[in-house]
VMD Tcl script that builds the backbone (N, CA, C; Angstrom):
set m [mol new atoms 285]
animate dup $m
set s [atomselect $m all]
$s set {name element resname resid chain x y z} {
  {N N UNK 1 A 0.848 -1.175 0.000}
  {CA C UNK 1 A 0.000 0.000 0.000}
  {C C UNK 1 A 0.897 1.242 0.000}
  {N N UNK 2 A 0.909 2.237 -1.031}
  {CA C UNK 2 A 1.201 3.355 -1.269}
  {C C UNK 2 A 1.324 4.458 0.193}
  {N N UNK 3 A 2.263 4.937 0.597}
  {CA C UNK 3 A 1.933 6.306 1.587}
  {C C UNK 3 A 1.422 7.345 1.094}
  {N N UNK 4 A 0.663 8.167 0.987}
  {CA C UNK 4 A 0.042 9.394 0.595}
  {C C UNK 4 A 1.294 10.481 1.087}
  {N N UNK 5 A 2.002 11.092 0.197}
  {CA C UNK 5 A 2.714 12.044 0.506}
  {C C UNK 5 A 1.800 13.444 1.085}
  {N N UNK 6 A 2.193 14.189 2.166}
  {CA C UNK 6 A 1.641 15.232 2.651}
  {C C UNK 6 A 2.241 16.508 1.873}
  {N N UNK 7 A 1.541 17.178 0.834}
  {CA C UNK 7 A 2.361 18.266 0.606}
  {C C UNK 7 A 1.833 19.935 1.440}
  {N N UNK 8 A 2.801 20.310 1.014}
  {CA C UNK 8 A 2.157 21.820 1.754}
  {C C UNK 8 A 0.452 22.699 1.518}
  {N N UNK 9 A 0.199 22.284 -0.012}
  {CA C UNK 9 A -0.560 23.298 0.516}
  {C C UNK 9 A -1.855 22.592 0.784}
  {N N UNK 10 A -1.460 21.110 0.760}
  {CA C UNK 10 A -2.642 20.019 1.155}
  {C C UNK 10 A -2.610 20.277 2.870}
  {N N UNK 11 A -1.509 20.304 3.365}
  {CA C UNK 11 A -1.688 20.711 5.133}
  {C C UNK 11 A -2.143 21.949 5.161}
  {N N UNK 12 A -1.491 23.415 4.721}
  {CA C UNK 12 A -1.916 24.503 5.018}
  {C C UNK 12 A -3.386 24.612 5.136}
  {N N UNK 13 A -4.171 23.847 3.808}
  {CA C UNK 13 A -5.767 23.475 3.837}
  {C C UNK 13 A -6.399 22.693 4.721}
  {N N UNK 14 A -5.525 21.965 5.800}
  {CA C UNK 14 A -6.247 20.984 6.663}
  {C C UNK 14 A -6.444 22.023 7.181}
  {N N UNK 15 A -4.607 22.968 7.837}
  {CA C UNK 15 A -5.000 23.554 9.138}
  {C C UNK 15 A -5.807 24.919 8.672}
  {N N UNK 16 A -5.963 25.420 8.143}
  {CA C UNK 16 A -6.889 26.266 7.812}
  {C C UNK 16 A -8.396 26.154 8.084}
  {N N UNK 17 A -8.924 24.807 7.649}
  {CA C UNK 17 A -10.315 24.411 7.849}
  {C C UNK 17 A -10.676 24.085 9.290}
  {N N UNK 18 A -9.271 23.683 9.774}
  {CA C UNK 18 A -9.397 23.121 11.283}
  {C C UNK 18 A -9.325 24.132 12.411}
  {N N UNK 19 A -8.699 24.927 11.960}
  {CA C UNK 19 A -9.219 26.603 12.913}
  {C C UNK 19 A -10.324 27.232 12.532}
  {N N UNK 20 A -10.639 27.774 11.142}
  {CA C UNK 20 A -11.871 28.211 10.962}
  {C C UNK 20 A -13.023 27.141 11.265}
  {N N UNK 21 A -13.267 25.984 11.395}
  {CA C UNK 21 A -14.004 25.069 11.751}
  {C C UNK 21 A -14.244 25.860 13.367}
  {N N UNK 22 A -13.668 25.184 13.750}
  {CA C UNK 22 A -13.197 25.857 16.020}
  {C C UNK 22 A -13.807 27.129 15.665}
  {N N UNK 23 A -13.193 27.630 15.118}
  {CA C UNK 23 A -13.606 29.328 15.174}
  {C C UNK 23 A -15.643 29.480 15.034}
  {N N UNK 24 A -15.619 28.557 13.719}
  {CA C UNK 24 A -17.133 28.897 13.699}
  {C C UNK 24 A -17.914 27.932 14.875}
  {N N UNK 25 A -17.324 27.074 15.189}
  {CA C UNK 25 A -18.374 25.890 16.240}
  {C C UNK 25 A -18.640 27.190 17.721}
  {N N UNK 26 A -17.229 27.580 18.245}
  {CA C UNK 26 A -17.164 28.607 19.031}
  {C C UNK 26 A -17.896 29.279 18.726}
  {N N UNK 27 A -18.073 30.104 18.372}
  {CA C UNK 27 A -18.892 31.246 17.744}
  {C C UNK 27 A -20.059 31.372 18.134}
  {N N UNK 28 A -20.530 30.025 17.163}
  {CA C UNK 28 A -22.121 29.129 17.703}
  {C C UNK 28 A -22.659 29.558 18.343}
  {N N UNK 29 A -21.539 28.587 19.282}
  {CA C UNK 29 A -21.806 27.608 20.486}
  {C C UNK 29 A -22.503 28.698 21.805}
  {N N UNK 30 A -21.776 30.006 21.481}
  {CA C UNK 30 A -21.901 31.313 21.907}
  {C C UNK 30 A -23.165 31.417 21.628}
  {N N UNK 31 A -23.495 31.740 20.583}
  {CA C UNK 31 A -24.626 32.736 20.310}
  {C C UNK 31 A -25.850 32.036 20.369}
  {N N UNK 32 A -25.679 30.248 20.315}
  {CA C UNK 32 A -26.773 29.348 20.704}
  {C C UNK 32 A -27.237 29.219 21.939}
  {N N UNK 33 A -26.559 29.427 22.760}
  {CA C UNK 33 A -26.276 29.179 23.798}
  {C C UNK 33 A -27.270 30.409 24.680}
  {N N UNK 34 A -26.619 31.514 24.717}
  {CA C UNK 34 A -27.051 32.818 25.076}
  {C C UNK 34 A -28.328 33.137 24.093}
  {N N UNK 35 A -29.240 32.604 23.384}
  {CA C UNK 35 A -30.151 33.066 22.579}
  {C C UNK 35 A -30.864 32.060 23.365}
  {N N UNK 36 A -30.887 30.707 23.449}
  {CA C UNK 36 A -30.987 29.676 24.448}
  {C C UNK 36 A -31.944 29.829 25.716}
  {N N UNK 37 A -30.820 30.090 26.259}
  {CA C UNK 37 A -30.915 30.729 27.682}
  {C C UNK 37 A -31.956 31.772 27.917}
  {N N UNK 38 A -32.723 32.470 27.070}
  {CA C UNK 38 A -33.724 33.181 27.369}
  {C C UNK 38 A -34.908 32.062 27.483}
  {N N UNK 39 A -34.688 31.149 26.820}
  {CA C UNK 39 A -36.264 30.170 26.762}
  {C C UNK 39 A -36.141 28.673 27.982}
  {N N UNK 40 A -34.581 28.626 28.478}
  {CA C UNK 40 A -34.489 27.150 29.020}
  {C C UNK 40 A -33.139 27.362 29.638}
  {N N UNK 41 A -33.116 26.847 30.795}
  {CA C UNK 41 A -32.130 26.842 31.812}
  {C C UNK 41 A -30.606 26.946 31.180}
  {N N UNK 42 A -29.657 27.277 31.660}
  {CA C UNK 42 A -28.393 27.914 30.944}
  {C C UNK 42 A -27.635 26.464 30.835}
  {N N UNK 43 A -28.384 25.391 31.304}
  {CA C UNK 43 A -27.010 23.730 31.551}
  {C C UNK 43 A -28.011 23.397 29.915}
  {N N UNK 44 A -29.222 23.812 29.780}
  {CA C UNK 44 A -29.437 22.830 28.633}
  {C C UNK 44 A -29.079 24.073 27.391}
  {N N UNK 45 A -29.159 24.876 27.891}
  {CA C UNK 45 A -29.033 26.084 26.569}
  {C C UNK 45 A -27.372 25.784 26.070}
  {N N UNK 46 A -26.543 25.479 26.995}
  {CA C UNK 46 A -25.360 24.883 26.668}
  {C C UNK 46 A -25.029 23.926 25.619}
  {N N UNK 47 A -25.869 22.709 26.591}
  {CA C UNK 47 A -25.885 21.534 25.735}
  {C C UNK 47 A -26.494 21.519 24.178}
  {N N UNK 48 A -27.666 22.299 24.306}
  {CA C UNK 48 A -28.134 22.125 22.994}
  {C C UNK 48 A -27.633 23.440 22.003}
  {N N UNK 49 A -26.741 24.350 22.371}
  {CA C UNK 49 A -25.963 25.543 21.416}
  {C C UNK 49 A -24.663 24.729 21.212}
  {N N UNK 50 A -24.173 23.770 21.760}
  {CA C UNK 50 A -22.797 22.652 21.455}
  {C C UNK 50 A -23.355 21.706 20.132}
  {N N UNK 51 A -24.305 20.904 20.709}
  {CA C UNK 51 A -24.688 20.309 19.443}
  {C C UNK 51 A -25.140 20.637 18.234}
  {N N UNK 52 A -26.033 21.881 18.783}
  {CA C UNK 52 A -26.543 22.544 17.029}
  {C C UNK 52 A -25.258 22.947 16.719}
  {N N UNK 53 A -24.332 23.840 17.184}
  {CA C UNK 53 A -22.925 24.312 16.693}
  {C C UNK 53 A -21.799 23.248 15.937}
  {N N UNK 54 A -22.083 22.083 16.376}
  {CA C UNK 54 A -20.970 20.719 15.291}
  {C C UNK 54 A -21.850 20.494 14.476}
  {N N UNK 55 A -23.160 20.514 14.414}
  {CA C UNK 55 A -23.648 19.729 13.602}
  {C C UNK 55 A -23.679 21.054 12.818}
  {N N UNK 56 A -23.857 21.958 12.366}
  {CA C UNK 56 A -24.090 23.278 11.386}
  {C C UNK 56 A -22.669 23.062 10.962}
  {N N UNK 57 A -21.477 23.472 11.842}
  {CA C UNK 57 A -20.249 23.226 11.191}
  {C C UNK 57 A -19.840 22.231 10.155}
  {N N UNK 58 A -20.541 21.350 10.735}
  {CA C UNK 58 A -19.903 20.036 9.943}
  {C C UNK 58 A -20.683 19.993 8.617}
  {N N UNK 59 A -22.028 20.636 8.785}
  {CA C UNK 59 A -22.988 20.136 7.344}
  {C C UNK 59 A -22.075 21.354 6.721}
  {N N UNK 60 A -21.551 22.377 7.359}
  {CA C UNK 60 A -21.103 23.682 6.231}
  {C C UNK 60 A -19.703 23.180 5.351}
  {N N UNK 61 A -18.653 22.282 6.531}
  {CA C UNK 61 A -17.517 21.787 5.575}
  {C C UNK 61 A -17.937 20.985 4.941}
  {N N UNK 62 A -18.787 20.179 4.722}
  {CA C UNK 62 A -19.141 18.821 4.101}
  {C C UNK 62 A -19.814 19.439 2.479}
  {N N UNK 63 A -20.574 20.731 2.893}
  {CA C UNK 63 A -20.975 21.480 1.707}
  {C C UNK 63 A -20.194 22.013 0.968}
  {N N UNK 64 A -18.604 22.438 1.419}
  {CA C UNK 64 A -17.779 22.893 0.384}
  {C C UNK 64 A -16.858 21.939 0.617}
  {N N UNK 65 A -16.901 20.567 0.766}
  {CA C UNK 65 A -16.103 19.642 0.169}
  {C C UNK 65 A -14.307 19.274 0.984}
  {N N UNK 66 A -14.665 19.807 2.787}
  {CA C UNK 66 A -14.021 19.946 3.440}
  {C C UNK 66 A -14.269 19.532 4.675}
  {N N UNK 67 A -14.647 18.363 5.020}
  {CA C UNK 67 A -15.001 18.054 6.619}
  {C C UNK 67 A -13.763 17.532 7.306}
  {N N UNK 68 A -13.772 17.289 8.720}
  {CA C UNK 68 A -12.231 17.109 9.223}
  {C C UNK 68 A -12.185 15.610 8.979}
  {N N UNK 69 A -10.554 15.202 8.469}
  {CA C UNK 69 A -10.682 13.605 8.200}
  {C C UNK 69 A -10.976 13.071 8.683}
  {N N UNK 70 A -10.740 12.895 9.959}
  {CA C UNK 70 A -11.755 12.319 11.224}
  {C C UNK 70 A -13.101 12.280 11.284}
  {N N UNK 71 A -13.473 12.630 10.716}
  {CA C UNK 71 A -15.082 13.215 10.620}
  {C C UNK 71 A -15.995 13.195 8.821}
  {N N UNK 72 A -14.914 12.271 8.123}
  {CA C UNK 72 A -15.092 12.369 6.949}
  {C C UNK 72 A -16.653 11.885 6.462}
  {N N UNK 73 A -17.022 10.512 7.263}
  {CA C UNK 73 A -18.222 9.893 6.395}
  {C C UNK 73 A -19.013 10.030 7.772}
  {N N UNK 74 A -19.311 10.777 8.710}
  {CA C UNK 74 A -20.391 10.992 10.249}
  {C C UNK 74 A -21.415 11.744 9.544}
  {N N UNK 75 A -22.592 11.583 9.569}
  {CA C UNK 75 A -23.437 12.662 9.761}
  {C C UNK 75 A -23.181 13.469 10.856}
  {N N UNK 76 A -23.992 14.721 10.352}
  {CA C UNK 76 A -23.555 15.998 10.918}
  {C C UNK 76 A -24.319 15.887 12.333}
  {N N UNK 77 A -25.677 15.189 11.895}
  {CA C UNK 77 A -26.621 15.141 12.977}
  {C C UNK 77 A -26.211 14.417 14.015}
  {N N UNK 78 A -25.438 12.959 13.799}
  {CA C UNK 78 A -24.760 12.323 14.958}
  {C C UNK 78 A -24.075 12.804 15.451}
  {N N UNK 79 A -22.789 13.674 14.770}
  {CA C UNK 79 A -21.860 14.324 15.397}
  {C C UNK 79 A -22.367 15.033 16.313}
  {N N UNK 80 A -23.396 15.927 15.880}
  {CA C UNK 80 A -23.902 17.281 16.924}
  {C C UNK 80 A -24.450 16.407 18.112}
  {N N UNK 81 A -25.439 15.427 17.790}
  {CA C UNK 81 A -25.976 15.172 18.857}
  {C C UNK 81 A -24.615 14.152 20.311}
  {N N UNK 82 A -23.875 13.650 19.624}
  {CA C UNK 82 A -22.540 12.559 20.318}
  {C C UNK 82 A -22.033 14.010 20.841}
  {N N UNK 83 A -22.062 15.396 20.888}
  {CA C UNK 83 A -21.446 16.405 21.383}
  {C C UNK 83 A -22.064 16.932 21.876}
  {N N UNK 84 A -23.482 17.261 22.111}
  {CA C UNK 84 A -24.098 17.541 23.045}
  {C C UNK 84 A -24.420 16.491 24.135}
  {N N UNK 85 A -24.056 15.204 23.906}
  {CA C UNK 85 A -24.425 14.358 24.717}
  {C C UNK 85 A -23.268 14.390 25.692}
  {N N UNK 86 A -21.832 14.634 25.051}
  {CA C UNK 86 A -20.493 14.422 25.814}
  {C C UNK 86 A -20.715 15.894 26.649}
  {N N UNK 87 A -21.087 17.068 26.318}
  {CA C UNK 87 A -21.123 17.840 27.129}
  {C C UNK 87 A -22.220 17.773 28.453}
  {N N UNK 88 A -23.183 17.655 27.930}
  {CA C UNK 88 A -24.295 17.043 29.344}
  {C C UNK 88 A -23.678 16.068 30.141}
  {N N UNK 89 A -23.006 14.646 29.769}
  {CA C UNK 89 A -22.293 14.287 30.796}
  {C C UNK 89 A -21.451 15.080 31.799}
  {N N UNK 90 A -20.714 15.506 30.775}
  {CA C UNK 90 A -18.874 16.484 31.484}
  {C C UNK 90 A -19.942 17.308 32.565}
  {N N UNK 91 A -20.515 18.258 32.062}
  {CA C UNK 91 A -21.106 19.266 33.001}
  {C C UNK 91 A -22.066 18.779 34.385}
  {N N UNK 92 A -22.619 17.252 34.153}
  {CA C UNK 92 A -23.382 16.625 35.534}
  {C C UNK 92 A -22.137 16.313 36.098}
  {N N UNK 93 A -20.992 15.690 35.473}
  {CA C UNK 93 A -19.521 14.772 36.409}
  {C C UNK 93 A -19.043 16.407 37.280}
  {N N UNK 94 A -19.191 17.093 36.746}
  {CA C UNK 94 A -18.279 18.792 36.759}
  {C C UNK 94 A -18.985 18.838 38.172}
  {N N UNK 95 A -20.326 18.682 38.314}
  {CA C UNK 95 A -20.924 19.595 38.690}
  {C C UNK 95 A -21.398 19.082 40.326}
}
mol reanalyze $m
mol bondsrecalc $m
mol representation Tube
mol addrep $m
């Protein structure tokens, strides 16, 4: 089996997508969250501005032909929801 050579501007494009990715989930995760929180307690406005925030991210790289390799063949919807689920745990163990 062949190694896939890594060239530059094939990485510069990972890490590029992989900060602006963070950048937009953050973002979100923010503004879901705090928009949230006016209708439902601030632990679920959390949880559910985390999950809508991966899952929007992920359907947006997947739409221009860029999702993280890790994340290549997931629906967006599992992802979001497997991340709102990991945060509702963390935050009951936290808490």
């Amino acid at each position: 089996m062949a190694r896939k050579k890594w060239k530059p501007a094939k990485l510069f494009r990972q890490v590029f997508f992989f900060i602006a990715g963070a950048l937009l989930t953050g973002f979100l995760t923010v503004f879901f969250a705090k928009f949230l929180e006016h209708f439902i307690n601030r632990h679920f406005s959390v949880v559910i501005g985390v999950g809508l925030a991966v899952a929007i991210t992920l359907w947006i790289t997947q739409l221009i032909k860029h999702p993280p390799f890790l994340l290549k063949g997931t629906s967006p919807l599992v992802a979001g929801f497997c991340a709102a689920l990991g945060v509702h745990v963390a935050k009951v163990w936290l808490s």
